[in-house]
N, C-alpha and C positions, 0 to 999 in steps of 0.2 A: 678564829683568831688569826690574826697576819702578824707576820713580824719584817723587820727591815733590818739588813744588812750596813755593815757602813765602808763602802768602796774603797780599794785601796786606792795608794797615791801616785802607781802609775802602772801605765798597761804595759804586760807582759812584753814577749816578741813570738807571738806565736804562729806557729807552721799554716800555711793556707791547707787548709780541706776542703773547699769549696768553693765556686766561682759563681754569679748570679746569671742566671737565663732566662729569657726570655720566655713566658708563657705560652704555650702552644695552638691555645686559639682565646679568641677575645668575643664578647658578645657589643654590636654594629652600636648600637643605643649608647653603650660607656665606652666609644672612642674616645669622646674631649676627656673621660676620666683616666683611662688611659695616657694620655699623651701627658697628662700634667702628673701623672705617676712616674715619667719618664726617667733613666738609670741617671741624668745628667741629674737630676735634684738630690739624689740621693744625700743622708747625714753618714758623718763621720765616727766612727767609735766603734770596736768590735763587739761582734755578740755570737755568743754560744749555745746554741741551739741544739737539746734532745730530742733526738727522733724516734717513735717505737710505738708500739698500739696499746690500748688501754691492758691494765694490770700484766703489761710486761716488764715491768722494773723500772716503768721511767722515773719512778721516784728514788730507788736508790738511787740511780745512776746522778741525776741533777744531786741527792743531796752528797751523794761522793763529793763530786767538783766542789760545791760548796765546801769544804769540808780541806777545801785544798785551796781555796780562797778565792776561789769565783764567788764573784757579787749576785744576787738575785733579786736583792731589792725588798718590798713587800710580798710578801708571800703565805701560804698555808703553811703552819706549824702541824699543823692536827685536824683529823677529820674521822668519822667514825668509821672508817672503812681501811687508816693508816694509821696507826695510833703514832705514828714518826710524821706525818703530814707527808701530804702528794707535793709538797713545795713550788703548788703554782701561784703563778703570782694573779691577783684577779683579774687586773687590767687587761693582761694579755685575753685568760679565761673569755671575760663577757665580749671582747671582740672576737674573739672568735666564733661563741656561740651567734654573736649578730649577725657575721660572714657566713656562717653556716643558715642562718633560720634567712636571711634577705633571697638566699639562693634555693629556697624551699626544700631545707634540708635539715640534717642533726649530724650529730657526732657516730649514732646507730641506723641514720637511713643519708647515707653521704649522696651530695649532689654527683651529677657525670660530672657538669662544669662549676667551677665556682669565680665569679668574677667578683672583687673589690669594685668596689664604687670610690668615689673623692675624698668621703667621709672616714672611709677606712684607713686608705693612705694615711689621711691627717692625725687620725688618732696610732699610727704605728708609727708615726714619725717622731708626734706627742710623747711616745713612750720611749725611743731612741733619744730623745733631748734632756729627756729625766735620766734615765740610768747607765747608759752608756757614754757620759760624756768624758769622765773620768779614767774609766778602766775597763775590761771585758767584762760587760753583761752578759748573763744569762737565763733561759726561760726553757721551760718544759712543758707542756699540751700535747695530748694522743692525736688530739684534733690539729694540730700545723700540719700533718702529713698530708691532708685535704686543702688546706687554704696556701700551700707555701710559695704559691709563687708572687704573691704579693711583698711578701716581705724582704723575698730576694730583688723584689723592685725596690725599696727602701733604704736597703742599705748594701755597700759595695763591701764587705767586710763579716760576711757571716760563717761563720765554722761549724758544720756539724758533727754529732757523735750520737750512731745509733745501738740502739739493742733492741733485740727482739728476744720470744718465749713460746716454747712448744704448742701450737693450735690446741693440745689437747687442755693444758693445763693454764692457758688462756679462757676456752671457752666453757669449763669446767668455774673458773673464776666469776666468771661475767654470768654465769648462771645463781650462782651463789649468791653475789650483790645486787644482782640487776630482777634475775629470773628469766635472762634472756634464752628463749630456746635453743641448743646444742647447735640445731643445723644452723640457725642463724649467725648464733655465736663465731661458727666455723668459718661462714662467710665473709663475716666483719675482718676479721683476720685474716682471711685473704685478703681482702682490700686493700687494709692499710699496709699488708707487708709487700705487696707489690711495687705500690708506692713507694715505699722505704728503698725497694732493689730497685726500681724506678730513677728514683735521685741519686742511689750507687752510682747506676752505670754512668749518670752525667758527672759525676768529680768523685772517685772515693774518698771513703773517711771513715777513720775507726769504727767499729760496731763488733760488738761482744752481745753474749750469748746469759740468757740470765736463769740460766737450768744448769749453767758450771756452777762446779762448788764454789763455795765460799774463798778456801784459798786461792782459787783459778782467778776469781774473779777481781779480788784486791790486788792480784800482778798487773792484771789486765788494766785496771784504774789506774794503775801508778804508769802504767806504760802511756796510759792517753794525757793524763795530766802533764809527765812531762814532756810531750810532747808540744800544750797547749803553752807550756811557761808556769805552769803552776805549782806548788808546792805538794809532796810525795805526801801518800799519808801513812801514816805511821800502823802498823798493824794490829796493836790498844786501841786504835781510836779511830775504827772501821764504821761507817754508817751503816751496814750489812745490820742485821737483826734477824734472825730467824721468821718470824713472823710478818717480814712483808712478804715469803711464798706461803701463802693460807694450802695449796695444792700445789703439786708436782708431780709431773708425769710426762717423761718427753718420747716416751711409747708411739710410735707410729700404728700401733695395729688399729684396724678399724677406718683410719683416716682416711677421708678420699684424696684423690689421686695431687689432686693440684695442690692440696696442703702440703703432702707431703714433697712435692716437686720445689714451693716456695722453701719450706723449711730448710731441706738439704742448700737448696740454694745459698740461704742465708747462713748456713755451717760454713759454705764454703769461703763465702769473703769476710768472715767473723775475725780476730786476730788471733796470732799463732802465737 
């Protein structure tokens, strides 16, 4: 089931978190797609972008904002796996999954490189001219943390906000839904949280921790929203739910070394 948002009537003034750069290598065949992806084409309209690896909370966090009146457009209400819905929206979902599978890959076996083709561009511009024309759009995917530099091609005006969640209780998760193996599981997580600290280091921008408590973590919301321009949310009427952490456990014993190296890491530039 998808549901649709109905946009306010005009965009915030919200704090830059992020500046768009340039992809780090390009594969020789998609120059000309390249060149006509160039930052000069770029569409107008802000968009809010969650950053974080699968069953780290990037659904509460997107339906927080929501919730504060960030737009999201069509989106997932419910799915069996969130009974709150992971609130992606589809459009973005199957381009992704296309970026992902064109590049001989998944969201569980990520490409090294991943390049957009012309068609990509078109349909993420497609979707900038739908929902962002209005007000700040917003979108969620575990997967943008593999494809994002496309999109930073797209549009001059993107903000992001990450979280992340203890390896253990990540890979713990994704065993549980998936039956993906532990060691695997461990490595996927490194991946994408690299990534995640990856894009830190080129522009910071809020990222909170989804293993705080409950209370922690509604300050912590109210502290990024208004930052964004958006309205506070009330502490009644918290999207938090107990049951979007099925586990928890932010235990380092056992972990190998580089999880735990990424994790601290991500403690570190988390908000105070």
């Amino acid at each position: 089931m998808t549901k649709t948002d109905t946009p306010g009537s005009r965009a915030p003034d919200l704090q830059s978190f992020s500046d768009p750069v340039e992809a780090a290598a390009r594969m020789p065949s998609l120059a000309e797609d390249e060149r006509r992806a160039d930052i000069g084409h770029t569409l107008r309209g802000t968009v809010v972008c969650v950053l974080g690896m699968h069953r780290s909370g990037t659904s509460y966090l997107i339906g927080s904002l929501q919730k504060s009146g960030l737009f999201l457009g069509t989106h997932f209400d419910w799915n069996p796996y969130n009974q709150r819905g992971n609130r992606e929206n589809p459009e973005v979902f199957t381009l992704h999954e296309d970026l992902l599978a064109s590049n001989g890959g998944s969201w569980e076996n990520p490409p090294e490189v991943v390049t957009w083709a012309s068609y990509h561009f078109d349909r993420a511009r497609a979707l900038l001219s739908k929902y962002a024309g209005d007000g700040p759009w917003g979108f969620k995917d575990p997967r943008t943390l593999l494809i994002l530099s496309g999109w930073k091609r797209v549009t001059n005006d993107i903000r992001f906000v990450g979280i992340f969640r203890s390896p253990i209780a990540v890979a713990h998760s994704l065993h549980l839904r998936n039956g993906t193996p532990l060691e695997r599981a461990m490595r996927l997580w490194n991946h994408y949280n690299r990534l995640l600290l990856d894009e830190y280091e080129r522009q910071p921008f809020p990222v909170i921790c989804f293993d705080w408590h409950e209370d922690v973590l509604h300050e912590k919301i109210n502290t990024i929203v208004t930052a964004l321009g958006l309205r506070a949310i009330d502490r009644n009427n918290r999207f938090f739910a107990s049951d979007l952490r099925h586990y928890h456990d932010s235990a380092e014993n056992h972990l190998p070394e580089e999880s735990i190296a990424i994790y601290r890491r991500l403690q570190s530039i988390s908000l105070r």
